[in-house]
N, CA, C, O and CB atoms as a CASP TS submission, in Angstrom:
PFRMAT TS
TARGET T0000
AUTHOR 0000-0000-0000
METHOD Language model
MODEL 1
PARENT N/A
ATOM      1  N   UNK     1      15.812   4.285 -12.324  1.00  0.00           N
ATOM      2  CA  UNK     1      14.393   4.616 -12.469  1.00  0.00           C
ATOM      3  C   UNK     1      13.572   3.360 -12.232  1.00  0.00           C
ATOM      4  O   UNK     1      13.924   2.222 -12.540  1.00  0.00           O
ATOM      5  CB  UNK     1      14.092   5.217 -13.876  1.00  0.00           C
ATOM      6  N   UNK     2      12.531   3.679 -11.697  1.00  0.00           N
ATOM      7  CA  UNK     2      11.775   2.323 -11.128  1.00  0.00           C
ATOM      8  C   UNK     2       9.702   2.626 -11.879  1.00  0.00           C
ATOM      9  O   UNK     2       8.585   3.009 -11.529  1.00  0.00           O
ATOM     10  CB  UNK     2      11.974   2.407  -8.627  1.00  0.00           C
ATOM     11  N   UNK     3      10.574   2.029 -13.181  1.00  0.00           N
ATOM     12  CA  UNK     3       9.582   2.302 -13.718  1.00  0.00           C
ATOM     13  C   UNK     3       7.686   1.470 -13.366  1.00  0.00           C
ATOM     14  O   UNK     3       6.646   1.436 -14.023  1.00  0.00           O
ATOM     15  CB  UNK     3      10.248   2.110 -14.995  1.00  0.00           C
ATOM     16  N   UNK     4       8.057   1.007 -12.177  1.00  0.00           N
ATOM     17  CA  UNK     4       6.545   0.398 -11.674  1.00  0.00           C
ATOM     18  C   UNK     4       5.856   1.793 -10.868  1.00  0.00           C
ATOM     19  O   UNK     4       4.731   1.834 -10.371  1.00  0.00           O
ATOM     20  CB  UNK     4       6.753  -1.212 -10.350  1.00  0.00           C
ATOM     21  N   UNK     5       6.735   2.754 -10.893  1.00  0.00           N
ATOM     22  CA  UNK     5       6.236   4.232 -10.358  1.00  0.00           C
ATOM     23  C   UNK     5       5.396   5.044 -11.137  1.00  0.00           C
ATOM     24  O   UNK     5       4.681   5.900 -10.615  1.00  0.00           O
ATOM     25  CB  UNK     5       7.331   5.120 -10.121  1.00  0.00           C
ATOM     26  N   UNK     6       5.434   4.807 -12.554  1.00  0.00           N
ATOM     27  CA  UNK     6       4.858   5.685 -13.139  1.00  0.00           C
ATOM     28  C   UNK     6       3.818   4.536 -14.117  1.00  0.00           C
ATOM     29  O   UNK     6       2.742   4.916 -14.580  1.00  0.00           O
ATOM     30  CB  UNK     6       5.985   6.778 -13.861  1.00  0.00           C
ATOM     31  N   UNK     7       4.259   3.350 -14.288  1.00  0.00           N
ATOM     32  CA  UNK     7       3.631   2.403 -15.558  1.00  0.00           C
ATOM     33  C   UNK     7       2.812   1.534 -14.488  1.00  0.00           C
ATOM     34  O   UNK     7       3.375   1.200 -13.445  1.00  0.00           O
ATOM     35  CB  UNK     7       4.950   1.337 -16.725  1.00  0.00           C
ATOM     36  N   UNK     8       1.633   1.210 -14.716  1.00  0.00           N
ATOM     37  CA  UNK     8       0.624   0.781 -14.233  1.00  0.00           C
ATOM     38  C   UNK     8      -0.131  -0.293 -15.356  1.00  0.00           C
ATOM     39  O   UNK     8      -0.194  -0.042 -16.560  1.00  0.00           O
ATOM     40  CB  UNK     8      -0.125   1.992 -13.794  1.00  0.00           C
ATOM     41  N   UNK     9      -0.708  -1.583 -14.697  1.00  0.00           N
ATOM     42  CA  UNK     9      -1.351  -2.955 -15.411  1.00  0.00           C
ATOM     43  C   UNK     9      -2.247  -3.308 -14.655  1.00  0.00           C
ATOM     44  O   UNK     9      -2.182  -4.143 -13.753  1.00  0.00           O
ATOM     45  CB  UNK     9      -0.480  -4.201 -15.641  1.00  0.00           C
ATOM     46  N   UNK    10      -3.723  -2.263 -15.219  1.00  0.00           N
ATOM     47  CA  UNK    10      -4.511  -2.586 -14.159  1.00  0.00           C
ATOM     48  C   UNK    10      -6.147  -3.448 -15.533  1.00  0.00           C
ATOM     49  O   UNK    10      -6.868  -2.703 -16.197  1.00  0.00           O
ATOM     50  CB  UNK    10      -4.865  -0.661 -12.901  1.00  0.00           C
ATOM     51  N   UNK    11      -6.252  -4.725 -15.557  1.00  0.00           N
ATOM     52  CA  UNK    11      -7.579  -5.004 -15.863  1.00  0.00           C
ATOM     53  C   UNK    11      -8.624  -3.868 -16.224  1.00  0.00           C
ATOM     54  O   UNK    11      -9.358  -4.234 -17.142  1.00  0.00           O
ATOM     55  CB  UNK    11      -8.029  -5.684 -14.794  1.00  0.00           C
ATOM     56  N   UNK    12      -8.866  -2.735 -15.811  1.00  0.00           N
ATOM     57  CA  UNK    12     -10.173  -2.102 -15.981  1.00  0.00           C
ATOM     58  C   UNK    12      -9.489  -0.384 -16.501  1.00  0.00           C
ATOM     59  O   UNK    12     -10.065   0.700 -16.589  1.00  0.00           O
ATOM     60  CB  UNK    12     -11.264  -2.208 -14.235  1.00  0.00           C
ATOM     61  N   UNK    13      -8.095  -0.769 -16.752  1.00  0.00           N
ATOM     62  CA  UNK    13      -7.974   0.392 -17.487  1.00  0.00           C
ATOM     63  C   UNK    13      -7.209  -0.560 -19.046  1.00  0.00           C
ATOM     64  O   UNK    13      -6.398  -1.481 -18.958  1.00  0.00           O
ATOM     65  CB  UNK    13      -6.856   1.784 -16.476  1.00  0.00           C
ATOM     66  N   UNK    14      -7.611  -0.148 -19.969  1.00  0.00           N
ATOM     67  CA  UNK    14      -7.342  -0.469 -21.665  1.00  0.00           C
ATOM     68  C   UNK    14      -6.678  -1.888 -21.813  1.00  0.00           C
ATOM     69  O   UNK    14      -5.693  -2.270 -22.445  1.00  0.00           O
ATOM     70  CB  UNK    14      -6.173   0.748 -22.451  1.00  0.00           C
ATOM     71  N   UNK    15      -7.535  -2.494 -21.036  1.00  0.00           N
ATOM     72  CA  UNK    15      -7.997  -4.706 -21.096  1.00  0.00           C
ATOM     73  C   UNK    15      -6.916  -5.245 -20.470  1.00  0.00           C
ATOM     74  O   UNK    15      -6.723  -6.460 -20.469  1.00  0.00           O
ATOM     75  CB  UNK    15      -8.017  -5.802 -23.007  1.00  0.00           C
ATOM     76  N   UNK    16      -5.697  -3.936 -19.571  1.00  0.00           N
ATOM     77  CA  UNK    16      -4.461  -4.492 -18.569  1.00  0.00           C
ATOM     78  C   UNK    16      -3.504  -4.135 -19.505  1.00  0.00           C
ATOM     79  O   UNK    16      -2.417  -4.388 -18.984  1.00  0.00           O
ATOM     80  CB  UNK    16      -4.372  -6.234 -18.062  1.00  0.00           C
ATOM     81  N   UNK    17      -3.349  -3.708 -20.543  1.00  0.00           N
ATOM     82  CA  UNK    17      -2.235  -3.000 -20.879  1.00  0.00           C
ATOM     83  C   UNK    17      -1.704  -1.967 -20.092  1.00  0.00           C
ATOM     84  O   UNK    17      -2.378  -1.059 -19.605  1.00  0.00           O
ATOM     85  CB  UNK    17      -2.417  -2.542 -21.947  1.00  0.00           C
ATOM     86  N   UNK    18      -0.444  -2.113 -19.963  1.00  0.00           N
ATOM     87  CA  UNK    18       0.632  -0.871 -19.029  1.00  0.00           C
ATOM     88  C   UNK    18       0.371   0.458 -20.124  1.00  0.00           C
ATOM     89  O   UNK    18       0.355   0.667 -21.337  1.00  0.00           O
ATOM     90  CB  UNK    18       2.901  -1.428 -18.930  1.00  0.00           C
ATOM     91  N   UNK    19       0.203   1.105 -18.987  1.00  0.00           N
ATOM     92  CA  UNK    19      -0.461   2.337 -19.338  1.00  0.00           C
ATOM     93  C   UNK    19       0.433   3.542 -18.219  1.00  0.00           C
ATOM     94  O   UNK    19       0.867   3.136 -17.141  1.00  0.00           O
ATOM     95  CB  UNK    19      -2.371   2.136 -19.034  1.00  0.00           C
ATOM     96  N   UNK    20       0.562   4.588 -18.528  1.00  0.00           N
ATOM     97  CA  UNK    20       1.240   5.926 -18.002  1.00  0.00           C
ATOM     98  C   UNK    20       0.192   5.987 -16.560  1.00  0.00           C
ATOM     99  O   UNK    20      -1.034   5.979 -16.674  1.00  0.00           O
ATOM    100  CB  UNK    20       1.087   7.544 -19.325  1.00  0.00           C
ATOM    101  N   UNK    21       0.733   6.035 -15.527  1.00  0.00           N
ATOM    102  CA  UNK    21      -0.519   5.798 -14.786  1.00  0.00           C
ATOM    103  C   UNK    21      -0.891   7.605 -14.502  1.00  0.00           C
ATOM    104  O   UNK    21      -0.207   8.601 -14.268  1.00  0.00           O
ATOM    105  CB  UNK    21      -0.211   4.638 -13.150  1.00  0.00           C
ATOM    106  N   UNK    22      -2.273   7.331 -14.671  1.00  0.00           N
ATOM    107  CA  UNK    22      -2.960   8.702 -14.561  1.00  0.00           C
ATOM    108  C   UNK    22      -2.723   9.397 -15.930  1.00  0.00           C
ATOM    109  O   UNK    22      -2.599  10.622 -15.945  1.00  0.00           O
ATOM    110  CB  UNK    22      -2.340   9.637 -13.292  1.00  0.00           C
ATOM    111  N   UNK    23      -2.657   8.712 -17.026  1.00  0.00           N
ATOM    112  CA  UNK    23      -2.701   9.534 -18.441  1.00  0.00           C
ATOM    113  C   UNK    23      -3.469   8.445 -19.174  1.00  0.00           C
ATOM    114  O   UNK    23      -3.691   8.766 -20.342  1.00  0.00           O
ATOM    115  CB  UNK    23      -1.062   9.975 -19.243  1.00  0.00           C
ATOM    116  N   UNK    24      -3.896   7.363 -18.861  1.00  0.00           N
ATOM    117  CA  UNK    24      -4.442   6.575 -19.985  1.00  0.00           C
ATOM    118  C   UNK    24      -3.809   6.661 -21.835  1.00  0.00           C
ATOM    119  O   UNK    24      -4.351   6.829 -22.928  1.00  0.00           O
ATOM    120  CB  UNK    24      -5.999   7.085 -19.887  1.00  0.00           C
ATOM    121  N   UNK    25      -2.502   6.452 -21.379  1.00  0.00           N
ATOM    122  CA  UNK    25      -1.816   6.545 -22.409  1.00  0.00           C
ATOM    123  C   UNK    25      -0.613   4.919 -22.670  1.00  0.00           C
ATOM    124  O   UNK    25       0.443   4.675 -22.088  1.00  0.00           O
ATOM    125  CB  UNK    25      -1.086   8.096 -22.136  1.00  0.00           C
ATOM    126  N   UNK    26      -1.328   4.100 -23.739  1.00  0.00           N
ATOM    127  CA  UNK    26      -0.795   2.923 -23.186  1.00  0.00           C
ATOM    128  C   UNK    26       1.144   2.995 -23.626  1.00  0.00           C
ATOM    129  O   UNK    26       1.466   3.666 -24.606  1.00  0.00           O
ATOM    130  CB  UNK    26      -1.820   1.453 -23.987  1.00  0.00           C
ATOM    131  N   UNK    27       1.968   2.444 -23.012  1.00  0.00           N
ATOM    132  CA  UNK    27       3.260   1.735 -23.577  1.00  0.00           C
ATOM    133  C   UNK    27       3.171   1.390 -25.264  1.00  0.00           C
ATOM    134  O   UNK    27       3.467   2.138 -26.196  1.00  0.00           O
ATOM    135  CB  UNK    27       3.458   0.218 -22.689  1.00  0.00           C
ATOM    136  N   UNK    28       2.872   0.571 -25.288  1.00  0.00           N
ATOM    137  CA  UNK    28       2.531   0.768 -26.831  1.00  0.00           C
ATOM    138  C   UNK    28       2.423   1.907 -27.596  1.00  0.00           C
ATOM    139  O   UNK    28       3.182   2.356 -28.455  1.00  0.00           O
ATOM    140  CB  UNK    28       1.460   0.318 -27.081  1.00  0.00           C
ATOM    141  N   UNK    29       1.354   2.320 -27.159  1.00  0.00           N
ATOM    142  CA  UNK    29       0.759   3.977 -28.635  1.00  0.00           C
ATOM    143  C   UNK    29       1.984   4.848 -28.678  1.00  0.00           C
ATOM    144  O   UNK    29       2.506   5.375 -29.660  1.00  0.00           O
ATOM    145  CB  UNK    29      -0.949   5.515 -27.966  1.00  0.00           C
ATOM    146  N   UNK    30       2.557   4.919 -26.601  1.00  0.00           N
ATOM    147  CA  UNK    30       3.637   6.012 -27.342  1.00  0.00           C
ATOM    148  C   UNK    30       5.291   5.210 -27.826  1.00  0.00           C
ATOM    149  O   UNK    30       6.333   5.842 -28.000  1.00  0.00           O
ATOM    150  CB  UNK    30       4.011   7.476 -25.942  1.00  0.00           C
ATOM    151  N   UNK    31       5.165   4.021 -27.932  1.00  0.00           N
ATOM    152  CA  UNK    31       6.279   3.642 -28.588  1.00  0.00           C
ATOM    153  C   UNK    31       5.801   3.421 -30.478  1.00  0.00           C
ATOM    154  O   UNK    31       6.531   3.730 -31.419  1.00  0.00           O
ATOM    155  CB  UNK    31       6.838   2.135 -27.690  1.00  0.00           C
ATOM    156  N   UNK    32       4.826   3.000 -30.546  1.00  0.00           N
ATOM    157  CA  UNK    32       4.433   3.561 -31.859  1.00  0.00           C
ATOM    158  C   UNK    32       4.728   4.704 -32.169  1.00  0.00           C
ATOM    159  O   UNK    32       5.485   4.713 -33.139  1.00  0.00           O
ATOM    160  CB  UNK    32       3.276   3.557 -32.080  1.00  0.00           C
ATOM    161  N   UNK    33       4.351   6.186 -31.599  1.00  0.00           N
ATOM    162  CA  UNK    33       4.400   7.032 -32.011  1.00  0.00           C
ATOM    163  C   UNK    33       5.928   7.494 -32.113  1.00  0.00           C
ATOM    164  O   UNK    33       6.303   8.058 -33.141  1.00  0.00           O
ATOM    165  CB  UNK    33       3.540   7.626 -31.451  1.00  0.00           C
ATOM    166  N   UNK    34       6.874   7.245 -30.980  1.00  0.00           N
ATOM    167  CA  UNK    34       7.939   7.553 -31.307  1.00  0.00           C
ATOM    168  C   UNK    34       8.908   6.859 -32.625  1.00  0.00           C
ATOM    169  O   UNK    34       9.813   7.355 -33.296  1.00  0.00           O
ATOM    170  CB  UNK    34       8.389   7.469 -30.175  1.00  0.00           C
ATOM    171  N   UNK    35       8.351   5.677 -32.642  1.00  0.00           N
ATOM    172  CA  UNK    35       8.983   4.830 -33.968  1.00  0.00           C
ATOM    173  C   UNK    35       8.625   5.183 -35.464  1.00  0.00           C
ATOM    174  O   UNK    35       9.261   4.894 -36.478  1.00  0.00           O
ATOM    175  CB  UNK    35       8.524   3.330 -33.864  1.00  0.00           C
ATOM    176  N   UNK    36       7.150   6.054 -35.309  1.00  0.00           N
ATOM    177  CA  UNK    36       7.060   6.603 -36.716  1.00  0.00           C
ATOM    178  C   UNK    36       8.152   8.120 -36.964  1.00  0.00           C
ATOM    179  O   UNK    36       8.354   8.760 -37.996  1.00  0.00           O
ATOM    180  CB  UNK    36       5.253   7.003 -36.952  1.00  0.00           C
ATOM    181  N   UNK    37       8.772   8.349 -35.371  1.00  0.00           N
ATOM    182  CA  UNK    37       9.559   9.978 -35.773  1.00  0.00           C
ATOM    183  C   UNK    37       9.133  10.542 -34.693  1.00  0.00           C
ATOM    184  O   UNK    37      10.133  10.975 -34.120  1.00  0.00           O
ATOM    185  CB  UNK    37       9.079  10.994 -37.247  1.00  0.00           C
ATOM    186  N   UNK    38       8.127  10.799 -34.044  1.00  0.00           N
ATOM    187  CA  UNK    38       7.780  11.756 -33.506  1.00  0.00           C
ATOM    188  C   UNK    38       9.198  12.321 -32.089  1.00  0.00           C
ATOM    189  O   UNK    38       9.909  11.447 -31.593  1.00  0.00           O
ATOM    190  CB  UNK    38       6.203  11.264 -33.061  1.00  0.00           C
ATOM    191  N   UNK    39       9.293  13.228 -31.832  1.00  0.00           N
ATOM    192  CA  UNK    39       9.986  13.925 -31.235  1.00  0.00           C
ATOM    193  C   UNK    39       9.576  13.720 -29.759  1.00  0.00           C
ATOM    194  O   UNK    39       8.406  14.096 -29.686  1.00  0.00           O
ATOM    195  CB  UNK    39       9.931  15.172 -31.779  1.00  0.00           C
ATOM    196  N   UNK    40      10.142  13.159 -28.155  1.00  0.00           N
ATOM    197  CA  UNK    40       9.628  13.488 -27.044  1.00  0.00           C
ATOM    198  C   UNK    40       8.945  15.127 -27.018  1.00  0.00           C
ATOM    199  O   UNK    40       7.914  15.338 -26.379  1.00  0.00           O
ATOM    200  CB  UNK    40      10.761  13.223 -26.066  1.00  0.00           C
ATOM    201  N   UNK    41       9.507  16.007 -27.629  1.00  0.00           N
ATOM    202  CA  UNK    41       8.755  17.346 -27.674  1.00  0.00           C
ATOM    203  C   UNK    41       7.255  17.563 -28.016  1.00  0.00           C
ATOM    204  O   UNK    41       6.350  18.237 -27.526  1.00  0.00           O
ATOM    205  CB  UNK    41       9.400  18.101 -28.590  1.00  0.00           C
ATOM    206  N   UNK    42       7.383  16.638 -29.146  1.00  0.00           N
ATOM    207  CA  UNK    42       5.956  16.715 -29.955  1.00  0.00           C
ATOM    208  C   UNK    42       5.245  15.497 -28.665  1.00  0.00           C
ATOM    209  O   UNK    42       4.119  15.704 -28.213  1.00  0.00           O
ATOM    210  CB  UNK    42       6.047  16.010 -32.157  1.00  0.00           C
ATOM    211  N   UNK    43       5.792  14.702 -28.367  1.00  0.00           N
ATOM    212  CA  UNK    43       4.710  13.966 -27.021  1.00  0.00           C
ATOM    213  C   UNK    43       4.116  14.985 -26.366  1.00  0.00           C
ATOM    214  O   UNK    43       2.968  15.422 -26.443  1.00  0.00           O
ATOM    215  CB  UNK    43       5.497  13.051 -25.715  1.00  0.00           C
ATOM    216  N   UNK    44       5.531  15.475 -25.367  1.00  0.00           N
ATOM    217  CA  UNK    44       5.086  16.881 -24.629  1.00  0.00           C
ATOM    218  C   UNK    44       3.885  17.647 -24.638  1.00  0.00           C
ATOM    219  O   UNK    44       2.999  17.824 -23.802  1.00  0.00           O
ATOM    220  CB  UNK    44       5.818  17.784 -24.990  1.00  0.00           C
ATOM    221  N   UNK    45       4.094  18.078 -25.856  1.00  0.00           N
ATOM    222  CA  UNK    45       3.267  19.104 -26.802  1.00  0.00           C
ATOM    223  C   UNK    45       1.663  18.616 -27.107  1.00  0.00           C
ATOM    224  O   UNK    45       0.687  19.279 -26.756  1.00  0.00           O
ATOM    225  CB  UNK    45       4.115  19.213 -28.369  1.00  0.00           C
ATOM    226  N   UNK    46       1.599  17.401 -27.787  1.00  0.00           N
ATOM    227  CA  UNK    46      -0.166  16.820 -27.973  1.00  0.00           C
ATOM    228  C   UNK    46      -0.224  16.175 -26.962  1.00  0.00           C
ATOM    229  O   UNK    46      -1.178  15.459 -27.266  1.00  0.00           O
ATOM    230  CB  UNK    46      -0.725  15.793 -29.270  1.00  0.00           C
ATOM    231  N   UNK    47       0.212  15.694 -25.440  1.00  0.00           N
ATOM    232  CA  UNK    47      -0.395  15.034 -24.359  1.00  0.00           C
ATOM    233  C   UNK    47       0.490  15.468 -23.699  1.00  0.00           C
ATOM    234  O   UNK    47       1.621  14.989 -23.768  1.00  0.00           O
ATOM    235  CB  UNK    47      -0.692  13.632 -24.289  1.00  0.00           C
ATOM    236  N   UNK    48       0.098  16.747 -22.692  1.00  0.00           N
ATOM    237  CA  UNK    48       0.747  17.565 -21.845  1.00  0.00           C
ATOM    238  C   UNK    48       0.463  17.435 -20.818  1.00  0.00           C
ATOM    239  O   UNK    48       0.731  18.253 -19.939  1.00  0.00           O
ATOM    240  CB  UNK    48       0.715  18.628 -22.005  1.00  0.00           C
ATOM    241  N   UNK    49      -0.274  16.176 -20.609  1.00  0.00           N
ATOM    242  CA  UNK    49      -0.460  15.207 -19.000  1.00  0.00           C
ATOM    243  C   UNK    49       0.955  14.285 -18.469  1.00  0.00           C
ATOM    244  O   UNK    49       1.337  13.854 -17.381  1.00  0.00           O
ATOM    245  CB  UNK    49      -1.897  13.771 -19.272  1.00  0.00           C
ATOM    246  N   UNK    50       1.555  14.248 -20.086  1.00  0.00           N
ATOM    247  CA  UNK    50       3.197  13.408 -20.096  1.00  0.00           C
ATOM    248  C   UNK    50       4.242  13.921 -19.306  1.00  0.00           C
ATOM    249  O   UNK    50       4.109  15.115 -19.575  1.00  0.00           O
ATOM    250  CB  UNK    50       3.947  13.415 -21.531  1.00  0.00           C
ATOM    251  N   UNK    51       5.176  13.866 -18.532  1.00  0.00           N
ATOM    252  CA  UNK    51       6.213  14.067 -17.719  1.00  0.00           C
ATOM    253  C   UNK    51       7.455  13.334 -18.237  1.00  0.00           C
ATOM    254  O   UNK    51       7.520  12.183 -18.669  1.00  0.00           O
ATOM    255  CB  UNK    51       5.844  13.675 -16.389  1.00  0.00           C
ATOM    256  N   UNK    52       8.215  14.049 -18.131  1.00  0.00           N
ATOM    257  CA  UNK    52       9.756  13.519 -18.675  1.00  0.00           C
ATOM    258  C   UNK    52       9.921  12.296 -17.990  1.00  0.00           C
ATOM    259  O   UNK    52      10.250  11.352 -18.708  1.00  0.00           O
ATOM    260  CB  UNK    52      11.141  14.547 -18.307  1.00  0.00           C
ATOM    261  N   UNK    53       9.726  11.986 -16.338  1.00  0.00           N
ATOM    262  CA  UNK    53       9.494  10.801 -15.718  1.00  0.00           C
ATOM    263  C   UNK    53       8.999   9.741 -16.410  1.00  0.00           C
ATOM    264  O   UNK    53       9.494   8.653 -16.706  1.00  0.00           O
ATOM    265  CB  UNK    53       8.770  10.974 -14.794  1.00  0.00           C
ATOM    266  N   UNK    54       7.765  10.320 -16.652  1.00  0.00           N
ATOM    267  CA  UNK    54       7.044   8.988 -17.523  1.00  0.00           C
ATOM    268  C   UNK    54       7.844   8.699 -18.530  1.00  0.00           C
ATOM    269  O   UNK    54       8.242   7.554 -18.314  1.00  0.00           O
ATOM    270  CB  UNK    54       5.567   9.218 -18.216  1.00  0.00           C
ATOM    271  N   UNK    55       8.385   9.169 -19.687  1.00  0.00           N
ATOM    272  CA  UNK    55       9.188   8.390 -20.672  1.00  0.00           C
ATOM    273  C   UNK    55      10.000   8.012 -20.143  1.00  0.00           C
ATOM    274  O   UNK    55      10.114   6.848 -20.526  1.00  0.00           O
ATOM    275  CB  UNK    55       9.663   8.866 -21.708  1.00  0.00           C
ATOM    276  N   UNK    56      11.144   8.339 -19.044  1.00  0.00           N
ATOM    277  CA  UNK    56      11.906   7.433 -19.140  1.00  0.00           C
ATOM    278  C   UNK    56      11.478   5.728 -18.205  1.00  0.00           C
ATOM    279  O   UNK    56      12.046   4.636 -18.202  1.00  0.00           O
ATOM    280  CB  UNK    56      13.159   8.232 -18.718  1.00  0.00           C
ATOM    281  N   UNK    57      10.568   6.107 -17.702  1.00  0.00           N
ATOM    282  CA  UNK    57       9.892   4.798 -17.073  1.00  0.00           C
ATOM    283  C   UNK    57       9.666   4.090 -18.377  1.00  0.00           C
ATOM    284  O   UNK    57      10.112   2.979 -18.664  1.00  0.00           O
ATOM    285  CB  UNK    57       8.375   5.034 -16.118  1.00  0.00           C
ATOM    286  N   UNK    58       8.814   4.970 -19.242  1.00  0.00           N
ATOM    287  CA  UNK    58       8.770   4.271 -20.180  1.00  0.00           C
ATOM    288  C   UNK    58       9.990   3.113 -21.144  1.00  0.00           C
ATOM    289  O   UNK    58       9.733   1.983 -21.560  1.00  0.00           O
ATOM    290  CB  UNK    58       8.325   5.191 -20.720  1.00  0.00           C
ATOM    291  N   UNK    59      11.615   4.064 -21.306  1.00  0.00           N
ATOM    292  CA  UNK    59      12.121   3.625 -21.278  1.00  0.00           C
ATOM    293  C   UNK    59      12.738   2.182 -20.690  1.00  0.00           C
ATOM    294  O   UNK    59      13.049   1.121 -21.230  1.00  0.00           O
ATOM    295  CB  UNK    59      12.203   4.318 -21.313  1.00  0.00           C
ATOM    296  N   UNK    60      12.756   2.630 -19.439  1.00  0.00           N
ATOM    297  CA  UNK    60      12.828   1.450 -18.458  1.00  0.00           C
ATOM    298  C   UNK    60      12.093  -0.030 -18.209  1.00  0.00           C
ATOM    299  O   UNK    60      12.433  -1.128 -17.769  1.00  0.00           O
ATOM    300  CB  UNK    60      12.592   2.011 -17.467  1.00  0.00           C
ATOM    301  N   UNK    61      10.711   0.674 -18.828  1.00  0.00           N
ATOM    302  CA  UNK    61       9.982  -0.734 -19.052  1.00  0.00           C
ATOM    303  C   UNK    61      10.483  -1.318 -19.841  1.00  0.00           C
ATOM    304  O   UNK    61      10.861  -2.409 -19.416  1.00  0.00           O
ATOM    305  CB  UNK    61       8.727  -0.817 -19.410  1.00  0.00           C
ATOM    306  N   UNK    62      10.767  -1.089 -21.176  1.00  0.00           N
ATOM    307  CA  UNK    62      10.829  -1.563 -22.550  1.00  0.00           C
ATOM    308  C   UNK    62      12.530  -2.381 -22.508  1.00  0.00           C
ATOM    309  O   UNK    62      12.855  -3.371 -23.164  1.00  0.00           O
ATOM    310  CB  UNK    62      10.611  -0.026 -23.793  1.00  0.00           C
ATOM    311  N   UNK    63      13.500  -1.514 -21.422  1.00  0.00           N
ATOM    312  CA  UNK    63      14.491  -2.247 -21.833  1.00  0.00           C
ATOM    313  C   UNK    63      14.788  -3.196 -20.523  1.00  0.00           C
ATOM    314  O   UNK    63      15.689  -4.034 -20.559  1.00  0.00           O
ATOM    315  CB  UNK    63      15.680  -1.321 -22.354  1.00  0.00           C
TER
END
């Protein structure tokens, strides 16, 4: 997975934090959210702009 496909670091979106590109959803919030519990389902579910792609990019960034 080539997570520069889906994760984006652009200045004029949330001060250059990598962000879901085209969800304004930063790396951070949803690794917060998964670290308090939350379920990839429950992502799914309250931000249904999310794609299974994107987490695992997400993944991919992080490791």
């Amino acid at each position: 997975m080539n997570w520069k496909e889906r994760i984006v670091v652009d200045p004029s979106i949330l001060v250059g934090k990598p962000v879901i590109k085209g969800a304004r959803l930063s790396v951070d919030f949803l690794l917060k959210l998964l670290a308090t519990g939350w379920t990839e389902q429950q992502l799914f579910d309250n931000y249904p702009q999310l794609k299974p792609e994107d987490l695992h990019a997400l993944f991919a960034f992080v490791y």
